[in-house]
N, C-alpha and C positions, 0 to 999 in steps of 0.2 A: 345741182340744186334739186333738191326732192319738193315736190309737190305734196301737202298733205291732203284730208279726206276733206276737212272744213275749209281749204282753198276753193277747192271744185265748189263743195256745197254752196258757197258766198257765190261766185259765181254764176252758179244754176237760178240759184233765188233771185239776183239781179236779171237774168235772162226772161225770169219768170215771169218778176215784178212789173218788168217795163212792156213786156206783149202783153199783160193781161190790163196795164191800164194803156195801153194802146186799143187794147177791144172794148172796153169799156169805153173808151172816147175822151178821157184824160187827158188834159193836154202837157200837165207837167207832169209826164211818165218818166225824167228823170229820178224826181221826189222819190218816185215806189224805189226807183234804184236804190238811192241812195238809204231810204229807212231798210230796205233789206239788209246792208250792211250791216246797221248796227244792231240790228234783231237778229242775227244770227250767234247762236249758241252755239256751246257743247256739248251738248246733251237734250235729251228729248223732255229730261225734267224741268231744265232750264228751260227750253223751248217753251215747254205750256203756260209754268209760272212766267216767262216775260211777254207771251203772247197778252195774257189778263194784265198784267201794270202798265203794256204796252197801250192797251186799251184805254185803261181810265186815266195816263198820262195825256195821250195824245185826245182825249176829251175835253178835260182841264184847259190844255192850251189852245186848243181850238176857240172854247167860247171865252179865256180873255183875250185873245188876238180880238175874236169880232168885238167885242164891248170895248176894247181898249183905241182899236181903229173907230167904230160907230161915233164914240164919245172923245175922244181927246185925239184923234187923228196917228197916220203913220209915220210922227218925226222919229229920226233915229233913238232920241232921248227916250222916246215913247218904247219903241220897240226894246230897247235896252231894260228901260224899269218893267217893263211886261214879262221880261225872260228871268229878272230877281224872283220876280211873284211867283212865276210856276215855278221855279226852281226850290222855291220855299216853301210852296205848296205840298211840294213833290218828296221834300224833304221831310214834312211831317206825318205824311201820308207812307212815308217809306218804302216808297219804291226809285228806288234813289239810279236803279240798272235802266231806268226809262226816259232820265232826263234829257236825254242827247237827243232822242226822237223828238221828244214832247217839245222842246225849244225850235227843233225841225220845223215842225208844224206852225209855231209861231213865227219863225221869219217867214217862214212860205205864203204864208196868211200874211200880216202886215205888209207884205213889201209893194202892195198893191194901194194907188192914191186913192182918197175916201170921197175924191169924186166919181169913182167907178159906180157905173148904177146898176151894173149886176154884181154886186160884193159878195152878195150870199151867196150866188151860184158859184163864184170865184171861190169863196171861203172852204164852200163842201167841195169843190175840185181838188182843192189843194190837203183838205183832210182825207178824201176817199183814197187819194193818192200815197200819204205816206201809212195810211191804214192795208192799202194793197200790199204793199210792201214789208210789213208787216208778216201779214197771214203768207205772204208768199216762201219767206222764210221759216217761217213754224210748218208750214205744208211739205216743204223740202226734208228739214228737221227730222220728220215723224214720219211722213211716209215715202220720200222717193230717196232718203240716201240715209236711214237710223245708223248712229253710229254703233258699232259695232265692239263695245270695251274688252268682251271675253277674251278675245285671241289676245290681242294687247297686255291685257292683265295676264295672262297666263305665259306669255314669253316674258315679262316682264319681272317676275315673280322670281321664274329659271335661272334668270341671265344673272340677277342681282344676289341668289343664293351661289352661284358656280363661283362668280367675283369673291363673293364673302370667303367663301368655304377655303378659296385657294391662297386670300392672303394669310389667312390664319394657316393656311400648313406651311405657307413662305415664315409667318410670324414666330412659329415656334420652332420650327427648325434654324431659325437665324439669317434666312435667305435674302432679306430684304432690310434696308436701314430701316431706321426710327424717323427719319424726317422723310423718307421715300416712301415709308407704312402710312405717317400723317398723311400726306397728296392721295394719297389712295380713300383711304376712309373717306378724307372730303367730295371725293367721287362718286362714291358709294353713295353718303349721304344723302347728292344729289337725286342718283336715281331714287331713293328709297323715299321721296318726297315725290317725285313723279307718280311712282308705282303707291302709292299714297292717295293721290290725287285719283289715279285711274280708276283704284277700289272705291272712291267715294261717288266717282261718278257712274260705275256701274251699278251701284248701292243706289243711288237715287232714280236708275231709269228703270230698277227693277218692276217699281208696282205698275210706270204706266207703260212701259212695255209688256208688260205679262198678263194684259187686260183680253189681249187678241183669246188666250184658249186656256182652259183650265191645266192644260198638260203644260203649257210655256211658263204657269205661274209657278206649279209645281216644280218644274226644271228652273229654275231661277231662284225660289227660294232654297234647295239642296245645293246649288254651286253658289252660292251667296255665303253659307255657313262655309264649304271648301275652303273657299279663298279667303275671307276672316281668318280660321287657320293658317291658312298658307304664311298670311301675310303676317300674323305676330308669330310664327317660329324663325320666320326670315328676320323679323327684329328682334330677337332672342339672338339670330347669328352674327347678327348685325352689332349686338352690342356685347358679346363676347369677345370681338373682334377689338373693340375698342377698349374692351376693357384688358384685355393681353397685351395691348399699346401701351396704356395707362400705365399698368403693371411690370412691365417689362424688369425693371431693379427688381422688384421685390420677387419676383420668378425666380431670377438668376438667384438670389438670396435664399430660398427654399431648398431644402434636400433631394439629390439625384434623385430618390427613388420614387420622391412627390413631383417632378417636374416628369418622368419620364411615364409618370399613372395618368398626368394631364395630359401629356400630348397622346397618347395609345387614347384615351377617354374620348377626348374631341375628335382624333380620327377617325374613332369607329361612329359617334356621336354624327358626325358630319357626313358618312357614308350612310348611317341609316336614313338619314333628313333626304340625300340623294335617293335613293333608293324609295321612297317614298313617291317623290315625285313623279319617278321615273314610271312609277307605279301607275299614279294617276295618269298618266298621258297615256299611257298601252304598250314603252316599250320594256316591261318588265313582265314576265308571267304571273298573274296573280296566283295562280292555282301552288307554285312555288312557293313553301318556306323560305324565309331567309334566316340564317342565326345571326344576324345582327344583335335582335333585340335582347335575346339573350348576352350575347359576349355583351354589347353594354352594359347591360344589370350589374352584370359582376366586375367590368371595370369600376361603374360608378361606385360600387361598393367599399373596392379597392380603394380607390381615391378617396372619400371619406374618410374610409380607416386610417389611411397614412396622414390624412391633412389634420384629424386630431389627436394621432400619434405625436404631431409633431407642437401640440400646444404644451407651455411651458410657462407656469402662472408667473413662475423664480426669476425667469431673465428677462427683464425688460426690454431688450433690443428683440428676441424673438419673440417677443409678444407682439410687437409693433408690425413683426414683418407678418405673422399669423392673423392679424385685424386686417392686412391688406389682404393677403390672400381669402381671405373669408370673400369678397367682393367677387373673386373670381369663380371660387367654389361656389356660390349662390348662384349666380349667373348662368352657368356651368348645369346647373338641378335643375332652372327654370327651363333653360335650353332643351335640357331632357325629356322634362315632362310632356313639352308642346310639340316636340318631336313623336313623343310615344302618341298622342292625341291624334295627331294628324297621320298618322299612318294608321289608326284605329279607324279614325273618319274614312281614311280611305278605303279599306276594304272595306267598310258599310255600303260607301257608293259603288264599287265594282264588285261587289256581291249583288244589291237591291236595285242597285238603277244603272246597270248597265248600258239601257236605253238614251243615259242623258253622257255620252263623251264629253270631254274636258275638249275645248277649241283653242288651238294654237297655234297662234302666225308663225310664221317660219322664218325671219327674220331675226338676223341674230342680235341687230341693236336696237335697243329701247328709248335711245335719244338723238 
């Protein structure tokens, strides 16, 4: 069982929450536990943004707990329609990630009898408490454990391009079924929605991470453009892949000379894309030419020529099969283009900012 980063961090925040309304003098230092939970993000954007609706949730249900206890007492019924109203409240107010706290707050609050004649001091015990809890996990968040997406995004980008690249060489060469190619894809998929997820949340912690120094904003916005690249050449691969699935009849229907210009195209296509990468990270010489880009050029050229060599306005069965291939061959250009791109970007960055290395975990699985 692997332990991940936001296990620990939930954990610290709870460790955190509950000695810090122990020194305060809190008596229900569980509450701080317990709101740490659910204040615990994934990110440092998240963090701030729920730190603020954590706020004005758990204000909201603080003062109708006390109004709803002062005036109509703590029957269950009470507590019940009290938890509708903030929930409604909360709901039009849109911060809908804070409700779980905010109802927190209100059983914590109500659950005490309205003959209690210190209720207000009871009331603020029980809000300072899920409030600790709170800050303790945004404190955690942001400064004692920032998560860390670069490395992640950058193995993650690798792993899912090496997967792509190889079932396309298994694809065209005939190495693997058609319903053993589908199981693959739908894996792929998966990752490719992770690695998705990862770039977006690295995307959002850029601005309030990058506040610390003018050099981290700079380094953050140049590897931000990177990996936007990265990551739609990788779904350029990604949908080549599928679409040579797709395709598969209508390949085999095609002429020797145009299926054998595809596959040399995309080999070489797929070593430059490698080669790229490999670039970025450091274990390629940048100071080295490669003729990749070249012999591609003139494969893709090749390929072209032969794909509308082979249109044919007279027969309609090859016209049918040349509208499919088109889907390929289009796909195939875009592939190319975002390939030539992102090895452009890259030697910009290992020309001009060699100062800002690409960060990559070393772990070879992404899920």
């Amino acid at each position: 069982m692997r332990v991940g980063a936001r296990v620990v961090k939930t954990g610290v925040a709870i460790m955190l929450a509950i000695y810090s309304a122990m020194f305060f003098g809190i008596s229900s230092s569980s509450i701080a536990g317990i709101s740490a939970i659910s204040a615990m993000k994934s990110s440092v954007q998240q963090s701030y943004q729920n730190l603020i609706e954590q706020l004005q949730a758990n204000i909201i249900g603080a003062i109708l707990a006390i109004i709803a206890v002062v005036t109509l007492g703590n029957n269950p019924i009470i507590i019940g329609v009290t938890c509708i109203v903030v929930v409604g409240i909360s709901l039009k107010l849109k911060i809908v990630n804070s409700i779980s706290t905010a109802l927190v707050t209100v059983v914590a609050i109500m659950e005490t009898s309205t003959s209690t004649t210190n209720f207000t001091v009871f009331a603020l015990d029980r809000f300072t408490a899920v409030l600790i809890g709170v800050l303790s996990a945004s404190f955690v968040n942001y400064f004692l454990m920032p998560p860390n997406y670069e490395k992640k995004l950058s193995r993650g980008m690798i792993n899912v391009t090496e997967e792509t690249t190889k079932l396309i060489l298994m694809a065209l060469h005939k190495s693997v079924s058609h319903s053993g190619l589908k199981e693959d894809i739908y894996k792929i998929k998966e990752k490719m929605i992770f690695v998705t997820k990862i770039y977006r949340l690295y995307k959002e912690d850029r601005m309030i991470l990058s506040i610390r120094s003018q050099k981290s904003e700079h380094e953050k916005a140049r590897k931000i453009v990177l990996f936007r690249q990265m990551l739609v050449t990788t779904e350029n691969a990604f949908d080549t892949l599928k679409a040579i699935h797709r395709l598969d009849y209508e390949i085999n229907l095609s002429p020797e000379p145009f299926q054998k210009l595809l596959k040399n195209e995309l080999t070489c296509l797929m070593q430059y894309h490698e080669y790229a990468l490999m670039k970025l990270i450091g274990k390629v010489n940048n100071e080295t030419r490669s003729p990749l880009h070249l012999e591609e050029n003139i494969l893709k050229d090749k390929l072209m020529k032969a794909f509308l060599e082979n249109h044919d306005i007279n027969d309609e069965e090859k016209q049918k099969t040349w509208f499919h291939l088109f889907q390929i061959v289009s796909i195939v250009l875009e592939y190319s283009e975002n390939v030539e791109h992102l090895n452009t970007l890259v030697d910009s960055h290992q020309t001009y900012h060699k100062e800002y290395p690409l960060k990559i975990e070393q772990k070879e699985e992404i899920m």
